[in-house]
C-alpha positions in Angstrom: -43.9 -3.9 17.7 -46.6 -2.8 20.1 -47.8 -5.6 22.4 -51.8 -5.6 23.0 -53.2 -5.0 26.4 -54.6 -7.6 28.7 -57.8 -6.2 28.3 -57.4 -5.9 24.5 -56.2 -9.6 24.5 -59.7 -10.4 26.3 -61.8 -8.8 24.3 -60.5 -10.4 21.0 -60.5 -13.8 22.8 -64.3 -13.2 23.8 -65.3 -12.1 20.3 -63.6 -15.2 19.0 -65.3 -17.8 21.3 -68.7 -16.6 20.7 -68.0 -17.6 16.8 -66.6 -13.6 15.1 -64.6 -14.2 12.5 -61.7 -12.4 12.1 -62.7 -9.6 10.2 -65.5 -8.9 12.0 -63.1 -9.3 15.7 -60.7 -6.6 13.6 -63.2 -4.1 13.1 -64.9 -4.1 16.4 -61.5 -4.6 18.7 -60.2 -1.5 16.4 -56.5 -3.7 15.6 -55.9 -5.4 12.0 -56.9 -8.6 10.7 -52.9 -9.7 10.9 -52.9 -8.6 14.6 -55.8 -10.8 15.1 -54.8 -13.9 13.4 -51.2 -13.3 15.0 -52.9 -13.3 18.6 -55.0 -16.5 16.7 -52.2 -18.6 16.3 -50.6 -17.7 19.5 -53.3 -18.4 21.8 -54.1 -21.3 19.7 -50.5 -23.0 20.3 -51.0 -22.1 24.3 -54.7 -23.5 24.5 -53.4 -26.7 22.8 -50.0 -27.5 24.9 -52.1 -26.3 27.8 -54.9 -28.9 27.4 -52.5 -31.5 26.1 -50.4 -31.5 29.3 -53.4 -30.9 31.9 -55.8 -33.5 30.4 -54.1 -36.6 31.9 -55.0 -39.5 33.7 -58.9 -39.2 33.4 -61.2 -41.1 34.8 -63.8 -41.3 32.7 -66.2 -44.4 32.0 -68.8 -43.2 28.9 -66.4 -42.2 26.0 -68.2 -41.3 22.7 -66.6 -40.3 19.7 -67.7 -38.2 16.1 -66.7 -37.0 13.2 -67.5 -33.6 11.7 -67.2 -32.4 8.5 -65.4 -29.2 7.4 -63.1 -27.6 5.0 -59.9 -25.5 4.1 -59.5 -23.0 1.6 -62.2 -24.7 -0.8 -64.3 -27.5 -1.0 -62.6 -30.5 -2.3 -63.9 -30.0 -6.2 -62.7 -26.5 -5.9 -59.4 -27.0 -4.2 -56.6 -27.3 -6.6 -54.8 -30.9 -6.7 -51.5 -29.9 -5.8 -52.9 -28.3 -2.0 -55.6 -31.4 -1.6 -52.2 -33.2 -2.0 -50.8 -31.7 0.4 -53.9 -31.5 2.6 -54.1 -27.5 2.5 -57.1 -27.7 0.9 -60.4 -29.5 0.6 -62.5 -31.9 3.3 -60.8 -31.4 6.6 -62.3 -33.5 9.3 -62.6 -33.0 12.8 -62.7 -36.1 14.7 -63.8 -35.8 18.3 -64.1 -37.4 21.7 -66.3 -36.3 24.7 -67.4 -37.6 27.9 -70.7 -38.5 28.5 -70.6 -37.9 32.3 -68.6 -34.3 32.3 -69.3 -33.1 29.0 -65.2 -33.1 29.0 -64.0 -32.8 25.3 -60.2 -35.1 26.1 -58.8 -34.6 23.0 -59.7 -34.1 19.3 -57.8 -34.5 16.1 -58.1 -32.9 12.9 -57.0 -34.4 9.5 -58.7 -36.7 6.7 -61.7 -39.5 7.3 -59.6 -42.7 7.4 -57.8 -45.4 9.0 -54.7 -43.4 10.3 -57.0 -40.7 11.6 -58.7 -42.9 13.9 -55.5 -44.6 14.9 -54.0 -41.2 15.8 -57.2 -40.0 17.9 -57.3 -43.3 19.5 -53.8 -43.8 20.6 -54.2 -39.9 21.9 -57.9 -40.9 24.2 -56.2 -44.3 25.6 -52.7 -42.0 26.6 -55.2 -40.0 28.8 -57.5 -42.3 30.6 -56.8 -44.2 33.9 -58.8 -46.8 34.0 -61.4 -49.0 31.6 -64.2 -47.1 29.4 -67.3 -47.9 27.6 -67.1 -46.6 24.1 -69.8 -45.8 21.6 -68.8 -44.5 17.8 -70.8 -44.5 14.3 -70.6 -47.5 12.1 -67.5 -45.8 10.3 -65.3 -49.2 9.3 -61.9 -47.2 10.5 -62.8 -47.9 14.6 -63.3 -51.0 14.4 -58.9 -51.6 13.6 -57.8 -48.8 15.8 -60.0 -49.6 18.6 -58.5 -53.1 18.6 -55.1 -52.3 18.1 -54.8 -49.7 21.2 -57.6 -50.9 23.7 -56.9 -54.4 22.8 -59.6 -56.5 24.5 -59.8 -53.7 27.4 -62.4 -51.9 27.0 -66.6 -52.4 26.3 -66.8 -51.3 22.7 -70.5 -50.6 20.9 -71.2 -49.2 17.1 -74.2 -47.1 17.0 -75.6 -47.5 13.3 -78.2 -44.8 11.7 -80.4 -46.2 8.8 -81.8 -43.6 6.5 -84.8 -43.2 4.0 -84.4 -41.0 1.4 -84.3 -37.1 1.5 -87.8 -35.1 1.6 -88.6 -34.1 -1.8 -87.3 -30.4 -3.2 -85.1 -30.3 0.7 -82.5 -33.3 -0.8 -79.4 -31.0 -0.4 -79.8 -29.6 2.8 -81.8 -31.5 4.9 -80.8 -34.5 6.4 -82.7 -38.0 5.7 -84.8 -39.1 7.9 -83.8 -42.1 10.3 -85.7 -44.8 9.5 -83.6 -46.9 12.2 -81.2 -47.6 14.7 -78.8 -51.0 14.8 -76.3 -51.8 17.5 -73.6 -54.0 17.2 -71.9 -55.0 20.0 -68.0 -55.0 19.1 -66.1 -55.7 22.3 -66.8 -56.5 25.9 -69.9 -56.3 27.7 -70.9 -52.6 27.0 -73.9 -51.6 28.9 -76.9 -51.2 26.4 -78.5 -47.9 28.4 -75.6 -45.8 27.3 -74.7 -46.9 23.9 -75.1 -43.8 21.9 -73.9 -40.7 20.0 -76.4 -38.3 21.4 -74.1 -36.1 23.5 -71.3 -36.5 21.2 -73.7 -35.3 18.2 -74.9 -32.4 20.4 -71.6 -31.3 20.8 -70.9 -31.0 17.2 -73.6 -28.6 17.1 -72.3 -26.6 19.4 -68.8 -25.9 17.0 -70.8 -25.3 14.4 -72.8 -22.4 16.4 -69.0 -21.4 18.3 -67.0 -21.1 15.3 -67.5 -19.6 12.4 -65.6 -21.4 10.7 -68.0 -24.2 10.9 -71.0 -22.2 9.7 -72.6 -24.1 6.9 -73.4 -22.4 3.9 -71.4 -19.4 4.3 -68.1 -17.6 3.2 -66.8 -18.3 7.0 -64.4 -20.5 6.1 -60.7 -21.2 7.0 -57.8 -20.2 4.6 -55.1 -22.3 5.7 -55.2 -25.6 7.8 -53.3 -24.2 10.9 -55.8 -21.3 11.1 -58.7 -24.3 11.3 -56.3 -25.9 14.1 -55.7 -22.8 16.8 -59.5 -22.0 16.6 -60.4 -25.9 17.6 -57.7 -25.7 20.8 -59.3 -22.0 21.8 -62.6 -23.5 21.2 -62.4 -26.4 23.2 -59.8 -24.4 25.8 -62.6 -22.3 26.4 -65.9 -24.8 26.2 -64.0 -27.3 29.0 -62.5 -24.8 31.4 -64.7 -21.6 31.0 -68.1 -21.8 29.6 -71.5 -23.4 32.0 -72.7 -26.6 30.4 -76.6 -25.6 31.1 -77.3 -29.0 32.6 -74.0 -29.4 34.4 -74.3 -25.7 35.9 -70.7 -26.1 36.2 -67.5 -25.8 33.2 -67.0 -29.6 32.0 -63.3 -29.8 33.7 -64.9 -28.8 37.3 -67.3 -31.8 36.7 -64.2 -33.8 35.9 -62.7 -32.6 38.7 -59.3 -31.5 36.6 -60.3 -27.7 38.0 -61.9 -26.3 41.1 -63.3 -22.7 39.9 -64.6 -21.2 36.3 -62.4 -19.9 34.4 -62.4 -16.1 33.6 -61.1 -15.1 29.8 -58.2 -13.3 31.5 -56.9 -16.4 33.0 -56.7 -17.9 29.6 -55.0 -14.9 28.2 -52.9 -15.2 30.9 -51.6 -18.4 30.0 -49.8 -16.8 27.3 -45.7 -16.6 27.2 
């Protein structure tokens, strides 16, 4: 089998981190849609063991933490039973943490919108910080378990709780309510009420959904099959903490965390490969 280029390998990871979707990275890089999902799930794997052995022992002190909606093969009244089952298919969440200070995305998990989802991403945050963290999530019931069960009673814990109104009239499916108000309920600890909020955490879901097309709302851009859906979150997030300028950092997220000491160029992500 011919083995793509260095250069060839860069151009298809650049067209993939500025949202193409595969098609469209197969026509304009010249090689096949299976080429390109082959180099997918490669540098996929690589981005994620990459970032899960280099993002240890962080020492971060404003945690917040999302959820974002997606899906896999079809929407969840159009997936067949038998692949929901077997969560190929349907609502595929992506549950997310990031640092208020660096912009640093630690660690993200991808599954369903329940308890054992935010037990998993929890567990995954506490194995990667050094030291105590103020934490601010949504009003979603699952936190309130798995942030007791791993933290315990160390850590400063807020719930950041949107009220809505109803929908403007003739926008009710895709516009969002509007707020009407905000509540905060102080969990655990003495969290410091300046910097409990979602903002930067929200934000950052925006950017996915401009990044990855996959994300694109109201389109045909979506994934096919749930591992697909995975390697484009770890190149995403490879490339958005080690090799893309937060515009008010100026600098990548992991050289304001202090985890790197240059930006990272494309090719030395491609060159993490095997």
């Amino acid at each position: 089998m011919n083995q793509l280029t260095i250069e060839k390998r860069v151009q298809i990871l650049g067209m993939l981190v500025e949202g193409m979707g595969v098609r469209a990275t197969a026509r304009l890089s010249g090689c096949s849609p299976v080429t390109i999902l082959k180099f997918l799930k490669d540098m996929g794997e690589t981005c994620a063991r990459y970032q899960d052995e280099t993002l240890r022992n962080l020492k971060c002190r404003r945690i917040q933490i999302d959820e974002i909606w997606s899906f896999v093969y079809a929407k969840a009244k159009n997936a067949p039973e038998k692949m929901k089952a077997a969560g190929e298919a349907g609502d595929m969440w992506v549950w997310v943490a990031i640092d208020a200070d660096s912009k640093l995305v630690p660690c993200f998990y991808m599954g369903q919108r329940n308890a054992d989802a935010a037990m998993i991403l929890m567990q995954d945050l506490a194995s990667r910080l050094s030291n105590r963290i103020q934490l601010t999530t949504d009003g979603h019931k699952a936190y309130l378990q798995a942030v007791e069960s791993v933290f315990g009673a160390d850590i400063d814990y807020a719930m950041l709780i949107k009220l809505y109104g109803e929908a403007p009239e003739g926008t009710r499916r895709y516009s969002p309510a509007q707020i009407t108000g905000i509540e905060t309920n102080v969990i655990m600890g003495h969290p410091n009420p300046k910097h409990v909020s979602t903002s930067f955490v929200e934000r950052q879901n925006l950017t996915m959904r401009m990044n990855m097309r996959r994300f694109t709302r109201l389109t045909n851009g979506f994934s096919k099959k749930t591992e697909n859906h995975y390697y484009t979150l770890a190149i995403h997030y490879m490339y958005y903490n080690f090799a893309r300028v937060h515009q008010t950092l100026r600098v990548s997220p992991a050289m304001e965390a202090e985890i790197t000491n240059h930006l990272w160029s494309l090719e030395e992500i491609v060159n993490l490969l095997p």
